[in-house]
Backbone atoms as SQL, in Angstrom:
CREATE TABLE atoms (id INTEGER PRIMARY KEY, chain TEXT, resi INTEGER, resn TEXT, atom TEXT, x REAL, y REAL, z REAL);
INSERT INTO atoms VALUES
  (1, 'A', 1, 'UNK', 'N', 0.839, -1.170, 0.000),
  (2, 'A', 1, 'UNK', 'CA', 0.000, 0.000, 0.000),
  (3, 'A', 1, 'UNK', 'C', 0.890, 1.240, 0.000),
  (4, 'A', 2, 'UNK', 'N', 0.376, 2.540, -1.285),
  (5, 'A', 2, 'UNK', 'CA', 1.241, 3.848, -1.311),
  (6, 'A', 2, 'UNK', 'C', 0.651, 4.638, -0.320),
  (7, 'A', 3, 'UNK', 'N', 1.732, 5.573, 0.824),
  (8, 'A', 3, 'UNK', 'CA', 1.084, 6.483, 1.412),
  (9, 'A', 3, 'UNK', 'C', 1.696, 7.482, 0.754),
  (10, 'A', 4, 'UNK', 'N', 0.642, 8.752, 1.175),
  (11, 'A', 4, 'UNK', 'CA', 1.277, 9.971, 0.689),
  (12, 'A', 4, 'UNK', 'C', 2.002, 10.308, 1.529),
  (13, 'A', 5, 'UNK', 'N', 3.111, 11.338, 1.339),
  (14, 'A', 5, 'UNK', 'CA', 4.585, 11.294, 1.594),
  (15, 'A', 5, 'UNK', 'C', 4.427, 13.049, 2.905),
  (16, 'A', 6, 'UNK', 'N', 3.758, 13.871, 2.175),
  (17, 'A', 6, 'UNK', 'CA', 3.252, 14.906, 2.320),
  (18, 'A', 6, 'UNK', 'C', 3.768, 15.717, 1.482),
  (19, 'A', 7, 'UNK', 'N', 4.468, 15.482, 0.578),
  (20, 'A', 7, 'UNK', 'CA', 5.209, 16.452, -0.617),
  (21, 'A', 7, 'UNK', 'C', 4.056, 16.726, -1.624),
  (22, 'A', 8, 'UNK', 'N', 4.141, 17.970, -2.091),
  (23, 'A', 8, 'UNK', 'CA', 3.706, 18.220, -3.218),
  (24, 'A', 8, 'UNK', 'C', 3.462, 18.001, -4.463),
  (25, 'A', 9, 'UNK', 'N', 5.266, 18.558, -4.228),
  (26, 'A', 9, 'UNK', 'CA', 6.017, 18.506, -5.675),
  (27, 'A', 9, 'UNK', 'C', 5.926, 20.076, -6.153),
  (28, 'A', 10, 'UNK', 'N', 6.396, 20.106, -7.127),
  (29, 'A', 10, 'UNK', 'CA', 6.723, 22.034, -7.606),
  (30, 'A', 10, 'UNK', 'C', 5.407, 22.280, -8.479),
  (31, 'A', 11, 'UNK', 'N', 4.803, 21.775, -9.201),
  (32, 'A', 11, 'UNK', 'CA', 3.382, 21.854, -9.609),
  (33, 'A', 11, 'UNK', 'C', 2.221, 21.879, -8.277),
  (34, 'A', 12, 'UNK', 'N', 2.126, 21.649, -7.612),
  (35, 'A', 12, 'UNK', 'CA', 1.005, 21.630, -6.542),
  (36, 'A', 12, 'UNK', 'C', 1.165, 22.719, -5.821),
  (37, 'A', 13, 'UNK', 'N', 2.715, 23.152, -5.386),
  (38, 'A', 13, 'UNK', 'CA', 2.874, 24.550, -4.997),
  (39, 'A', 13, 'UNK', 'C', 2.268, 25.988, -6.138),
  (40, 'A', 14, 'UNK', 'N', 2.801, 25.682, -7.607),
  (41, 'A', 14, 'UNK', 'CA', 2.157, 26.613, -8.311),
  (42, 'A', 14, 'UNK', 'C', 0.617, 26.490, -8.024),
  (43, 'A', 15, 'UNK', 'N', -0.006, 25.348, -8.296),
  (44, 'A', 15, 'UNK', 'CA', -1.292, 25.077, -8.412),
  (45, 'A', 15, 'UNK', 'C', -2.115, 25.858, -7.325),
  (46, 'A', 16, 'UNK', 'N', -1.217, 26.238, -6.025),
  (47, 'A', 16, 'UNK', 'CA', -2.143, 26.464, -4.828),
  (48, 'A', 16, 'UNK', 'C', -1.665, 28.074, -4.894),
  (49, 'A', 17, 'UNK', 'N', -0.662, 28.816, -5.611),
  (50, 'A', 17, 'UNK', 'CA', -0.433, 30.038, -6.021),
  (51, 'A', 17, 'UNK', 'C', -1.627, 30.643, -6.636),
  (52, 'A', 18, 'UNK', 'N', -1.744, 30.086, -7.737),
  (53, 'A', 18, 'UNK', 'CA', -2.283, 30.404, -8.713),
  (54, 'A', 18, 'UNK', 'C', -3.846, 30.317, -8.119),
  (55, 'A', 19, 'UNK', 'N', -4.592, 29.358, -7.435),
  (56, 'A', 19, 'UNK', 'CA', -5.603, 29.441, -7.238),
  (57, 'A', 19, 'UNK', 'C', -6.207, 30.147, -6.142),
  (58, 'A', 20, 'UNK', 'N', -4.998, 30.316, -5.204),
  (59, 'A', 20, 'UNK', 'CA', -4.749, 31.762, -4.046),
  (60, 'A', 20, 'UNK', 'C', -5.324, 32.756, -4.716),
  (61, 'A', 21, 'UNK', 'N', -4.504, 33.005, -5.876),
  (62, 'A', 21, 'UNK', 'CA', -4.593, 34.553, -6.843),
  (63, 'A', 21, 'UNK', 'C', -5.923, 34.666, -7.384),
  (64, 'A', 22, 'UNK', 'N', -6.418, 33.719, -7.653),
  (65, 'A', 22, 'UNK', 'CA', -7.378, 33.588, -8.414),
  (66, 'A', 22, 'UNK', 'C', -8.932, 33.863, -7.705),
  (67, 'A', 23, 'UNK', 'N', -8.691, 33.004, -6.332),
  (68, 'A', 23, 'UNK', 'CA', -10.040, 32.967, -5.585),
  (69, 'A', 23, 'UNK', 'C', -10.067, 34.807, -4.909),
  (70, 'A', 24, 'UNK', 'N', -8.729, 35.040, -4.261),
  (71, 'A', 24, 'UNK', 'CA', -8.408, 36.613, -3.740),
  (72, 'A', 24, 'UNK', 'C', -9.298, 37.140, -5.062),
  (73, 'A', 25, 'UNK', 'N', -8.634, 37.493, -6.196),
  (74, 'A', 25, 'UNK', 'CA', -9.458, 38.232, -7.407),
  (75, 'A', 25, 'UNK', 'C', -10.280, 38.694, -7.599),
  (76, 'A', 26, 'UNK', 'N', -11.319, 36.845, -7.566),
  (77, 'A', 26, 'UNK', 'CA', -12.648, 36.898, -7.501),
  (78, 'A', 26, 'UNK', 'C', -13.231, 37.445, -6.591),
  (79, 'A', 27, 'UNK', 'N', -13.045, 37.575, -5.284),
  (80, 'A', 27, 'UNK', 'CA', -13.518, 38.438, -4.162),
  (81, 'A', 27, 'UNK', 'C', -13.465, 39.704, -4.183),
  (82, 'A', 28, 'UNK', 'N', -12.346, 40.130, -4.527),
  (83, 'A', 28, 'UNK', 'CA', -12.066, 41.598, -4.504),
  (84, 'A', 28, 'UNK', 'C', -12.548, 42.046, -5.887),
  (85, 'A', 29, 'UNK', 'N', -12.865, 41.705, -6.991),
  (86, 'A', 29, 'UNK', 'CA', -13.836, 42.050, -7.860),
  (87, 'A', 29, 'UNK', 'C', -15.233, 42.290, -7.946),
  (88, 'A', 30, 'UNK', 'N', -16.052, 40.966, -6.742),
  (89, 'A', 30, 'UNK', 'CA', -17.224, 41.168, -6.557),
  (90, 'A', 30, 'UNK', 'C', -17.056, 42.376, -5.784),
  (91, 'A', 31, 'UNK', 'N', -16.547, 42.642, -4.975),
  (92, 'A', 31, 'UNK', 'CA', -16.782, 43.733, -3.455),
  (93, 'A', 31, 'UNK', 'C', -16.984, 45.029, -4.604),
  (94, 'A', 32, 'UNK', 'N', -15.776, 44.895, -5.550),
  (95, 'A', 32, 'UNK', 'CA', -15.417, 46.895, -6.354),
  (96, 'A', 32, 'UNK', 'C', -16.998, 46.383, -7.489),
  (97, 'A', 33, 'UNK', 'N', -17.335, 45.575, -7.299),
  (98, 'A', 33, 'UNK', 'CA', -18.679, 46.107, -8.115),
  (99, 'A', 33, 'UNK', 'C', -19.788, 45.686, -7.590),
  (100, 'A', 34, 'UNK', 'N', -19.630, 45.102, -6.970),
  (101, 'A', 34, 'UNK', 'CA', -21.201, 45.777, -5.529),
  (102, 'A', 34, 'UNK', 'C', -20.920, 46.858, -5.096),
  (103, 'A', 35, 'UNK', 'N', -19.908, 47.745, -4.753),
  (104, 'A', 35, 'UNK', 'CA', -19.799, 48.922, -4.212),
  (105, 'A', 35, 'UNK', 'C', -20.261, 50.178, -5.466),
  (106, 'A', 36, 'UNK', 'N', -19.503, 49.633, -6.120),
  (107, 'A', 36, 'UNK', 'CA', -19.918, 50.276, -7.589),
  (108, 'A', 36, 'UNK', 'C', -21.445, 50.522, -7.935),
  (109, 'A', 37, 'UNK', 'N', -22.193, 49.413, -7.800),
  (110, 'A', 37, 'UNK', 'CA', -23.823, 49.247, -8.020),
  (111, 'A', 37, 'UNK', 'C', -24.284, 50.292, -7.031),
  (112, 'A', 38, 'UNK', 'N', -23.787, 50.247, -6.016),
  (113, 'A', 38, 'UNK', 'CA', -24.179, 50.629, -4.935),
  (114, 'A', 38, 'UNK', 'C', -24.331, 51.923, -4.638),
  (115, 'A', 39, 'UNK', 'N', -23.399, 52.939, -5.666),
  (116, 'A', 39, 'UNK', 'CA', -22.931, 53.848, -5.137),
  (117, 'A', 39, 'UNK', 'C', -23.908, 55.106, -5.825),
  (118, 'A', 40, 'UNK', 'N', -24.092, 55.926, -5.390),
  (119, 'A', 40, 'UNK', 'CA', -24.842, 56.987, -5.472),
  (120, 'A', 40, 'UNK', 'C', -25.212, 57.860, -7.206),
  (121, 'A', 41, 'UNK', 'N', -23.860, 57.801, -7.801),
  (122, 'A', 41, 'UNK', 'CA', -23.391, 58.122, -8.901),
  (123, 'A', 41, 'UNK', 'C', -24.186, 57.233, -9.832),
  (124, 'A', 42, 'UNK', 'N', -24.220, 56.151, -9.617),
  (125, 'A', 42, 'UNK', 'CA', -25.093, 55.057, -10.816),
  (126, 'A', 42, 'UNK', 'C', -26.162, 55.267, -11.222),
  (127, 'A', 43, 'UNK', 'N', -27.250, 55.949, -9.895),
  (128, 'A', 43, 'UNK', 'CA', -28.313, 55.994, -9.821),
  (129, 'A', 43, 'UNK', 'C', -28.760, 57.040, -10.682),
  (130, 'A', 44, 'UNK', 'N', -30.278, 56.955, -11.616),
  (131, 'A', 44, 'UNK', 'CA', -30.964, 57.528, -12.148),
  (132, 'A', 44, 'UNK', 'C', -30.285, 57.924, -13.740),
  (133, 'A', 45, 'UNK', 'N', -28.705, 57.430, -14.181),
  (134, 'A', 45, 'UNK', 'CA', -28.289, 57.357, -15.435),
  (135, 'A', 45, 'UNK', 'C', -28.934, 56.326, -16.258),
  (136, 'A', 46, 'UNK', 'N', -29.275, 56.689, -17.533),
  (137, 'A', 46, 'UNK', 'CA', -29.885, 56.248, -18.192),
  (138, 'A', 46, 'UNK', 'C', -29.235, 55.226, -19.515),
  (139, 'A', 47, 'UNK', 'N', -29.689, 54.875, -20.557),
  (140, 'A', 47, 'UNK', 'CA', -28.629, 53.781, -21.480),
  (141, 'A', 47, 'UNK', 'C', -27.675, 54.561, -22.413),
  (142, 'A', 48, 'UNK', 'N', -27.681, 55.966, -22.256),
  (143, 'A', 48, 'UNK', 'CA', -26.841, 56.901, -23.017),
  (144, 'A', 48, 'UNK', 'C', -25.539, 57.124, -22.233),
  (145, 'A', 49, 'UNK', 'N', -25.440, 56.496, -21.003),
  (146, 'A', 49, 'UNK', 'CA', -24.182, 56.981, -20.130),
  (147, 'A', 49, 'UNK', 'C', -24.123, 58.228, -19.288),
  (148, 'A', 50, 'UNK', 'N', -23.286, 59.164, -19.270),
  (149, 'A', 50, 'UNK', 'CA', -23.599, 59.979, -18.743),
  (150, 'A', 50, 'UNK', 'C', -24.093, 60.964, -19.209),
  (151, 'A', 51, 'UNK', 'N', -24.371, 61.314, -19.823),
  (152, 'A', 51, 'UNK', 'CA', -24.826, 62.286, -20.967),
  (153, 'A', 51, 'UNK', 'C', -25.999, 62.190, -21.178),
  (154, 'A', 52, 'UNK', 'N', -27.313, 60.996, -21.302),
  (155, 'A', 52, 'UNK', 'CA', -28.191, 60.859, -21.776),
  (156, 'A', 52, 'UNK', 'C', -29.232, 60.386, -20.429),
  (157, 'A', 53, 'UNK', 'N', -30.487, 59.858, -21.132),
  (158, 'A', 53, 'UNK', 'CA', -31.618, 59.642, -19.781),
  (159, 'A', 53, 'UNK', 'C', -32.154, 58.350, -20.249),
  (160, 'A', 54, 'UNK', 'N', -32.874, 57.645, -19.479),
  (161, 'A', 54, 'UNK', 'CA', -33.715, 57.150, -20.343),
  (162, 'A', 54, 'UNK', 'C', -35.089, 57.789, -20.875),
  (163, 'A', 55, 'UNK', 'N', -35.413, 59.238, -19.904),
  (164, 'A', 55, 'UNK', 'CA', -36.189, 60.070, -20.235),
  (165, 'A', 55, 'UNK', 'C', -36.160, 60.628, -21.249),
  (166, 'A', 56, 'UNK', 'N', -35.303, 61.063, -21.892),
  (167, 'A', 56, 'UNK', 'CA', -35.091, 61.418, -22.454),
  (168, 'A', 56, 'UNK', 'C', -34.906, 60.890, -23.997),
  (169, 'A', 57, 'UNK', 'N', -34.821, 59.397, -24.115),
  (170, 'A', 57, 'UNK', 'CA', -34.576, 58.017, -24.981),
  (171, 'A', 57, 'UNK', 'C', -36.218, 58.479, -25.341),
  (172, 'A', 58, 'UNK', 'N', -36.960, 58.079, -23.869),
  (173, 'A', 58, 'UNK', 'CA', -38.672, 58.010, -24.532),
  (174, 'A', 58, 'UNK', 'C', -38.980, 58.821, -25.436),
  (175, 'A', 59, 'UNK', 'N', -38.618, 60.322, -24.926),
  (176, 'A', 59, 'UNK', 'CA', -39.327, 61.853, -24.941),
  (177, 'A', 59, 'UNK', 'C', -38.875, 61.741, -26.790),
  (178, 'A', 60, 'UNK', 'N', -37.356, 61.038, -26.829),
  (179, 'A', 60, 'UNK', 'CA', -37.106, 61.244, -28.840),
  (180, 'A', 60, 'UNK', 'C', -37.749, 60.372, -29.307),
  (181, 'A', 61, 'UNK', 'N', -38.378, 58.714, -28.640),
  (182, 'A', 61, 'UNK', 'CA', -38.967, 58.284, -29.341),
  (183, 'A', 61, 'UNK', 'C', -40.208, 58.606, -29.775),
  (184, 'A', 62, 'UNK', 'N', -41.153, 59.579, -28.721),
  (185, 'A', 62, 'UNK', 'CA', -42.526, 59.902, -29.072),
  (186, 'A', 62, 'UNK', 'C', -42.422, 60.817, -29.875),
  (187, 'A', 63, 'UNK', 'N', -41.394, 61.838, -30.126),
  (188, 'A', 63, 'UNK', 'CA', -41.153, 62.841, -30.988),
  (189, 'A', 63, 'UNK', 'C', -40.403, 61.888, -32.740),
  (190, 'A', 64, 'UNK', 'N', -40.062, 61.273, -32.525),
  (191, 'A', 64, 'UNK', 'CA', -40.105, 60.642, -33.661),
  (192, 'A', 64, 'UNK', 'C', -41.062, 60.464, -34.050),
  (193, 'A', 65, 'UNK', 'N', -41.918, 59.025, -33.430),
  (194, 'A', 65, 'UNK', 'CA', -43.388, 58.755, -33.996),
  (195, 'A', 65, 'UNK', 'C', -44.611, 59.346, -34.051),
  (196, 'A', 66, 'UNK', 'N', -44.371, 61.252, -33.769),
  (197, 'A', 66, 'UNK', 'CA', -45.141, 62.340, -33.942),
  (198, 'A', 66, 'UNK', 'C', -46.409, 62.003, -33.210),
  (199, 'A', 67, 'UNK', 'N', -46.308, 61.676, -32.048),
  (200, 'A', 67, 'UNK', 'CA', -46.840, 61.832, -31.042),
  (201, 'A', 67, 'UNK', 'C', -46.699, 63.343, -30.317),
  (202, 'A', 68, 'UNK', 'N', -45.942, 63.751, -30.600),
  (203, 'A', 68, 'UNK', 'CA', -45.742, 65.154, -29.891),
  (204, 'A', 68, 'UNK', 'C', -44.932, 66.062, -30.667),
  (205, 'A', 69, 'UNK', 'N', -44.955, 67.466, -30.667),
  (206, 'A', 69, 'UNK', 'CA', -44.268, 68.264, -32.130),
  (207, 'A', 69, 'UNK', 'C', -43.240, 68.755, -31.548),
  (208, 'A', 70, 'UNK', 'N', -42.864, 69.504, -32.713),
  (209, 'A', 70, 'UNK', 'CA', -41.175, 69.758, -31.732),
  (210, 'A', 70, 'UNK', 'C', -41.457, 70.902, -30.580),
  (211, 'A', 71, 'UNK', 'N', -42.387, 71.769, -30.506),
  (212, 'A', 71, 'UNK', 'CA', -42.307, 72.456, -29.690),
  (213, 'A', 71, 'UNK', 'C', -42.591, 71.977, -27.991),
  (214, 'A', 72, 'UNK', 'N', -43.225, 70.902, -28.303),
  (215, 'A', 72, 'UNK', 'CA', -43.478, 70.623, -26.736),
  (216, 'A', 72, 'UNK', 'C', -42.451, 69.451, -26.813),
  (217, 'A', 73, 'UNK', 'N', -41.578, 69.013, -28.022),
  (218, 'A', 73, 'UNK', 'CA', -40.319, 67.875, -27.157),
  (219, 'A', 73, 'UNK', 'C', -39.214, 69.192, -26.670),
  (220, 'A', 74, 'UNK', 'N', -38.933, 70.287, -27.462),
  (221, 'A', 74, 'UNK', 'CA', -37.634, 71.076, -26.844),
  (222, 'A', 74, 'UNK', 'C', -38.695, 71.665, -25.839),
  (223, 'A', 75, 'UNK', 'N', -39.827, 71.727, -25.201),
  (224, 'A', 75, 'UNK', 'CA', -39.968, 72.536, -24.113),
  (225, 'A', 75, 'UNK', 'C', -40.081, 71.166, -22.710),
  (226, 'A', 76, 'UNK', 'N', -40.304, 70.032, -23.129),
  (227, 'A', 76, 'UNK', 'CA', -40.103, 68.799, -22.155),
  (228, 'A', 76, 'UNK', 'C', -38.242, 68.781, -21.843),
  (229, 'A', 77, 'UNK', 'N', -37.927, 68.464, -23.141),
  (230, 'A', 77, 'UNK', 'CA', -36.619, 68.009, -22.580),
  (231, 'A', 77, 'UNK', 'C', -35.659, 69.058, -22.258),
  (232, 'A', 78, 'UNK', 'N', -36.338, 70.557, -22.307),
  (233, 'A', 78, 'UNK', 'CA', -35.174, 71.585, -21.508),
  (234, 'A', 78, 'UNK', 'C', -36.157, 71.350, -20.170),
  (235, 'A', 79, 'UNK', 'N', -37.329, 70.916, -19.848),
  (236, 'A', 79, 'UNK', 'CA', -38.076, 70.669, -18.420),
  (237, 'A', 79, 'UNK', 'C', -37.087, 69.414, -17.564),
  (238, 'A', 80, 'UNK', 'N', -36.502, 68.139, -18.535),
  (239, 'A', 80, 'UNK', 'CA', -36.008, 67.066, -18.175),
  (240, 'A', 80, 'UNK', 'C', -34.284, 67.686, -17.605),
  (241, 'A', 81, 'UNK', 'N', -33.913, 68.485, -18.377),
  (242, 'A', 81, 'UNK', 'CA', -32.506, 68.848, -18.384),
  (243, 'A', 81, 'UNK', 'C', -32.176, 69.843, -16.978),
  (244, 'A', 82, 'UNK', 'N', -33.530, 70.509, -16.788),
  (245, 'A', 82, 'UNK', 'CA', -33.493, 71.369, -15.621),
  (246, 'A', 82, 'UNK', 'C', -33.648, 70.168, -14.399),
  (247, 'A', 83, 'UNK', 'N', -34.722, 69.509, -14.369),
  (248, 'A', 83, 'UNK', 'CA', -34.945, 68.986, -13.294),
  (249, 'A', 83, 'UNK', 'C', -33.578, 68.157, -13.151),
  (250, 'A', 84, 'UNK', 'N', -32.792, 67.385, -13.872),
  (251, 'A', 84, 'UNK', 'CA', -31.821, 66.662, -13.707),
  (252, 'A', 84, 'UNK', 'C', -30.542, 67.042, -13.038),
  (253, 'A', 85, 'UNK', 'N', -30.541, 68.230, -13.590),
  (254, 'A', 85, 'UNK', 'CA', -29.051, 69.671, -13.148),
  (255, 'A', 85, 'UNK', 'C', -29.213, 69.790, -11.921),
  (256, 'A', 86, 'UNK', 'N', -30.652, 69.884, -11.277),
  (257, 'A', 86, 'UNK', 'CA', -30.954, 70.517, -9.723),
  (258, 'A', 86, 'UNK', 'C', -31.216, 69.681, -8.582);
């Protein structure tokens, strides 16, 4: 009968490096983007980034499909642009 010896060997030492590095990573990646989700700044940006709304996504689509004329989309979305600034 083989017992184990308690040696490794130089592969099992990398192996437990590497998966050190790896599991650390994964942790400290989830934390910086749950904090990230989390954080104050995220909130209420829309699919344009920072620059855009999703209010603002709607307000061009109804003004596209002439649901509404241009005078009441530039008097909404300078209404959207104020409320957002303040």
């Amino acid at each position: 009968m083989m017992y184990w010896d308690g040696n490794m060997g130089a592969w099992g030492y990398v192996l437990m490096v590497v998966s050190f590095i790896l599991f650390w990573g994964a942790v400290i990646a989830a934390l910086v983007l749950f904090a990230r989700s989390m954080s104050p700044g995220n909130r209420g940006r829309g699919s344009n980034g920072p620059g855009g709304s999703a209010a603002e996504d709607l307000l061009a689509e109804r003004f596209a499909r002439g649901d509404i004329d241009e005078t009441e989309y530039t008097a909404r979305l300078a209404a959207l642009r104020r409320a957002r600034g303040a």
